[in-house]
N, C-alpha and C positions, 0 to 999 in steps of 0.2 A: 532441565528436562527438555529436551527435543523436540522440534514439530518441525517435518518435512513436509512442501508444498511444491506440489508440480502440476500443470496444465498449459491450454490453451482456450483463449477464443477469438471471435472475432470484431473487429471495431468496423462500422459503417464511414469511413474517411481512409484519405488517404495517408498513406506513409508519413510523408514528413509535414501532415497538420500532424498526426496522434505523437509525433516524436517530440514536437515544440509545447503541445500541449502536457505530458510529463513534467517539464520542469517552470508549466507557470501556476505561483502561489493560490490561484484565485481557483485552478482549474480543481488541482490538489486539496485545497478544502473543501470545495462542494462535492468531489466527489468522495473525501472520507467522510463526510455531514449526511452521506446517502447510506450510508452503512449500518444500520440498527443496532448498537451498541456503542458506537461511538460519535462524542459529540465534540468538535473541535472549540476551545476557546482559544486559538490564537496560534499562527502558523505566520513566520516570518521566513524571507530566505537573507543570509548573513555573508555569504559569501556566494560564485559563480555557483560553487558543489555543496553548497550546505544549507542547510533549513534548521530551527529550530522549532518549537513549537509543543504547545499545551492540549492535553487532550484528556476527556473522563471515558476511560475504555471501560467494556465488561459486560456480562448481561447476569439479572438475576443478584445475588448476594455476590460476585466475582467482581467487583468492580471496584476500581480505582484512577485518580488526576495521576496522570503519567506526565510528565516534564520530559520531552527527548530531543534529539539529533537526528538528522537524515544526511546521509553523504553520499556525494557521487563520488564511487569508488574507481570508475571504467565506464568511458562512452564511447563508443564509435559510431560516431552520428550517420546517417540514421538507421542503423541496423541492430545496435543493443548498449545496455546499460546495466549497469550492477550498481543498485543501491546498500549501505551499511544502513541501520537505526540503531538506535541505543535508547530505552527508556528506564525511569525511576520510578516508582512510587511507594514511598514509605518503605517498609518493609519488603518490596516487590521490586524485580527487574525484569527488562526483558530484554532479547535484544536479537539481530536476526541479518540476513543478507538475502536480497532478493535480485534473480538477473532478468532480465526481458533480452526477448529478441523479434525484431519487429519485420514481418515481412509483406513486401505487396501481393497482394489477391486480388485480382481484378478491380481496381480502380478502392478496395479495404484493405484492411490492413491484418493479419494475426499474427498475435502474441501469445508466445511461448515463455512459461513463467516456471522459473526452479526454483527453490528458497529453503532453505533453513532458520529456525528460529530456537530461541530459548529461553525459558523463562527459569527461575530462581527466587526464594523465599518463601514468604508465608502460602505464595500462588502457586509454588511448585507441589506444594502440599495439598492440593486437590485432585491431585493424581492426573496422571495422565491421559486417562480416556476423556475426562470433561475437557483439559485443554486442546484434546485434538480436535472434539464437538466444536467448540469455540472457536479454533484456529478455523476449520472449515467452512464454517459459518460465516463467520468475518471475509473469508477469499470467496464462496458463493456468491452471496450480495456485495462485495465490492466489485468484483469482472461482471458482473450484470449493470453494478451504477456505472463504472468503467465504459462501458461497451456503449451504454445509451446516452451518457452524458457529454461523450468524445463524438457521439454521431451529431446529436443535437447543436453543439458547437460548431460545426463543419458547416453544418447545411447554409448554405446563402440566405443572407438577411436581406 
């Protein structure tokens, strides 16, 4: 079952802090730990392009420990990046490609976000209008933690 994602917003920093900040672990979990449905227990990176990592997604009765992959699929520093995931749970799959492209704005940064996803199993079976609710949800509140979390980080200690 499909879910297409596309937007933009904007980050309070510059270009190439929000580009370095994408692929550091710490950065990556506190900002999906900001997300109201998802609670990470354990985000590793294994390689330059790959991440693995444990997470309990879902809101409501939808929920399930997803076990996945993150791969950087294409980076052209610092202008954009196309990540792969791949999750399991139980009876459940998901799995998706998302690209960014990062542009400077007066001393900020915006991001322009395409993506595709898919899910399969018992969770495709709740039809797809609740997964799109969901999907949406999840990308609202995450380019909001995104945005404030990446400013926060920036600013001079």
């Amino acid at each position: 079952m499909p879910l297409k994602l596309e937007g933009n917003f904007v980050v309070d920093a510059p270009r190439d802090q929000v580009w370095n900040f994408l692929f550091e672990v710490e950065t990556l979990e506190a900002l999906l730990n900001k997300i109201p449905g998802i609670t990470v227990e354990r985000l590793a990176q294994i390689s330059e392009d790959r991440y693995e990592g444990a997470a309990t997604i879902g809101v409501a009765m939808v929920k399930g420990k997803y076990i996945a992959t993150i791969t950087v699929v294409e980076k052209r520093a610092p202008e954009s990046v196309k990540f792969r995931g791949d999750g399991k749970s139980g009876a459940n799959w998901a799995s998706g490609e998302m690209s960014l492209t990062l542009a400077e704005q007066n001393g900020k940064t915006s991001l322009t976000y395409t993506g595709i996803g898919n899910v399969g199993g018992m969770l495709a079976s709740v039809g797809q209008r609740l997964i799109d609710t969901v999907g949406k949800h999840f990308v609202a509140h995450g380019t909001k933690a995104f945005a404030e979390e990446l400013a926060k980080r920036s600013q001079p200690k």
